[in-house]
N, C-alpha and C positions, 0 to 999 in steps of 0.2 A: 352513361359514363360517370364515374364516381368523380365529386369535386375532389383537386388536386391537394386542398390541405388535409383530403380524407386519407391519400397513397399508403401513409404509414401506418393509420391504423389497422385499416385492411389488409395490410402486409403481415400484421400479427398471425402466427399462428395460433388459434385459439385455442384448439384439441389439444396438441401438443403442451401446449403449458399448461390446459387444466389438469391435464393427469399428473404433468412435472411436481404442479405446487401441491394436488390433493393429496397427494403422496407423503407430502409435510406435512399435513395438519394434525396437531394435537390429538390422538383420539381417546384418549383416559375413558374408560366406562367405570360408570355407578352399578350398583348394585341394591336391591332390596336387602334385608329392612336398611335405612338411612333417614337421615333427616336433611332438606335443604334449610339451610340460616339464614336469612337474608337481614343484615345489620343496616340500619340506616347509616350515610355518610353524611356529615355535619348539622344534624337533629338540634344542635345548641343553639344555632342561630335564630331559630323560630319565634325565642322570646323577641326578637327586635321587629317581628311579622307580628307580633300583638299577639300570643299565643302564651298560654299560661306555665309557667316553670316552678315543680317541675309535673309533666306529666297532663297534661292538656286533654279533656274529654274527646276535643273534635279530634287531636291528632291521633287518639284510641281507636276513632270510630273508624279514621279513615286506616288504619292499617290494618283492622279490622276487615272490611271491605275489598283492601287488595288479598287479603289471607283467601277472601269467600272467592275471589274473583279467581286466582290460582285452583283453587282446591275444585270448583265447577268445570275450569276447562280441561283439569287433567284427572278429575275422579282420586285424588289420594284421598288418607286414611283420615287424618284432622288437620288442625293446626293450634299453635299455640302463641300470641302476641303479648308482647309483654317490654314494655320499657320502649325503644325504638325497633325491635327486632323484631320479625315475622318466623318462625318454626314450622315447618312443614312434612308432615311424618307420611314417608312414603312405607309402606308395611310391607307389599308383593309385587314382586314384578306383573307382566312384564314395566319399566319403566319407558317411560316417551323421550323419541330422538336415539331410540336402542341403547338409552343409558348415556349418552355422549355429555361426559362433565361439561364440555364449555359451552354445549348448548343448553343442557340444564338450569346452568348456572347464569347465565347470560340471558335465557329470555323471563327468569322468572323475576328478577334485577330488573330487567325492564319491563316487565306488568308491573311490579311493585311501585316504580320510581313514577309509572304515568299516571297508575291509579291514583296515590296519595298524592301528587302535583297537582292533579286537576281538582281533586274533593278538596283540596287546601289552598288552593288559590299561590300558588308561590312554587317554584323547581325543586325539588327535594329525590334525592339519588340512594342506591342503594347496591353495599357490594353482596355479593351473595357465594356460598362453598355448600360442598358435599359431607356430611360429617356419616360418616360408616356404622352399622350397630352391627355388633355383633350375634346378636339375635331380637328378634320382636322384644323379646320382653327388656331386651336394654333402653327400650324408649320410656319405662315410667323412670328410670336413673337418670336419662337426661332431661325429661320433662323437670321435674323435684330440680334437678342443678342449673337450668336455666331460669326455673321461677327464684330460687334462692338466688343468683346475681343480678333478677333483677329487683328484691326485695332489699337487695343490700346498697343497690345503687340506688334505688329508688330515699333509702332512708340517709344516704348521703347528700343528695342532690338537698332534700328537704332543711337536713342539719347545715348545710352551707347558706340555706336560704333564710335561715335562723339567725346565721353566725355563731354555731356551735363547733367549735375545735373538732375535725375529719379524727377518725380513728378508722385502723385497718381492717380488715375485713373479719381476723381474729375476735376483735374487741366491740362485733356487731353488737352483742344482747349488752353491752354497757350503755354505747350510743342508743339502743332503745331506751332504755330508760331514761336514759336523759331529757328525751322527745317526749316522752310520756308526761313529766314531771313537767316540763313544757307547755300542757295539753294540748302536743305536736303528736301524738302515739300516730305511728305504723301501722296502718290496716292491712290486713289479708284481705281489700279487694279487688278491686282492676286496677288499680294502683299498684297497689305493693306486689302481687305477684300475676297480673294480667287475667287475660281472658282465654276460654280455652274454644276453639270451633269445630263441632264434628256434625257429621251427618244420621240424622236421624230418620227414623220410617214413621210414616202415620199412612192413614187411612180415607181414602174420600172417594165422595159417589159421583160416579160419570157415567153419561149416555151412551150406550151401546145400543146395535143393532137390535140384541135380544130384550133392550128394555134398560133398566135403570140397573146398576151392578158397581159393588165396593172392587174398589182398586188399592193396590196399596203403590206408595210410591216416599220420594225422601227427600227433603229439605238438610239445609243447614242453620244449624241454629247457634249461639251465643251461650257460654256457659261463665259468666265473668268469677273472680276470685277465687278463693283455697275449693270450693266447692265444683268449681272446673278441672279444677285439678286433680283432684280427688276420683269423678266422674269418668275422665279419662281414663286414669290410673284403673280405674276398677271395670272400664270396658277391657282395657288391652289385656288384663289379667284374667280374663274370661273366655278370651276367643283364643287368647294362645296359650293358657296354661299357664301362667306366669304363678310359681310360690313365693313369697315372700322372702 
């Protein structure tokens, strides 16, 4: 006999409401090619965590790491980290979850958010959206537009850390030089416009039945600054025909 303060739960109908409410749920699908963005949510705080501003090696590494940790459990195409944001370039369907935006978006926000919490010792969050491409080859346009705002914030953060007068986004190639003359200059490397991650093949020997035998199989590796970008740029231009 069920205890009595349990009557009312068990009175639920369960069936009945799960199909009432599943019927509501949001179903927005994604679609290949796209990019997931995943933006860090209050990244400024970190300096008071003892953490370097702006642009901190460990907090590279660790987003870094949540980039490799997504990209292994769902086989997408690269990614590209850069500033506090993770880029995640989905190339061919099918996608995982049948596409479903707020699963998407929702668990890859939370790899990201556990991953860099734990390697960083401190909670750190992140929202994450869908952004649509209109064809494969729109991902080196957004690649190039996402390393460009973060090279432009990147050189802003730096010139506030100076106390050089902010200029707008227009009037970036003046604030460089400013920096320059400083000898504060703006590097193109995992600073200025990040790191790029993609999957590569190589080659190694494993024991088989019939004896010793080359296998090929694939890693992720680390492509930091303009030279990552670049790298990408001229894979994605290869596999899909991308002209200039």
């Amino acid at each position: 006999m069920a205890p009595r303060k349990a009557e009312r739960l068990l009175a639920v109908n369960v069936a009945a409401l799960e199909d009432r409410f599943r019927q509501r749920e949001a179903r927005l699908a994604a679609e290949a090619p796209a990019v997931i963005r995943l933006d860090g949510v209050g990244f400024g705080r970190l300096g008071k965590a003892g953490f370097q501003a702006p642009r901190d090696p460990r907090v590279h590494a660790a987003l870094v790491e949540a980039a490799k940790t997504i990209l292994r459990r769902y086989g997408f195409y690269a990614a590209h980290v850069v500033s506090d944001e993770i880029n995640i370039y989905v190339m061919k369907p099918p996608l995982p979850y049948s596409g479903r935006v707020e699963k998407l978006v929702s668990i890859t926000a939370s790899i990201a958010g556990a991953e860099v919490s734990v390697r960083l010792g401190t909670p750190l969050y992140f929202d994450s959206r869908i952004v649509p491409l209109e064809d494969p080859c729109e991902a080196i346009k957004y690649l190039w537009y996402r390393a460009r705002i973060g090279y432009g914030n990147y050189a802003r953060s730096l010139a506030k850390t100076l106390g050089v007068e902010p200029r707008p986004r227009s009037k970036l190639a003046e604030l460089l030089g400013e920096l320059e003359a400083l000898n504060a200059a703006v590097g193109t490397d995992w600073r200025g416009v990040g790191t790029v991650v993609l999957w590569e093949r190589y080659r190694k020997t494993a024991e088989a039945p019939q004896g010793r035998v080359e296998v090929e199989r694939r890693r992720l590796a680390e492509h930091p600054g303009i030279e990552g970008l670049e790298g990408l740029e001229e894979r994605i231009a290869r596999e899909y025909g991308c002209t200039p």
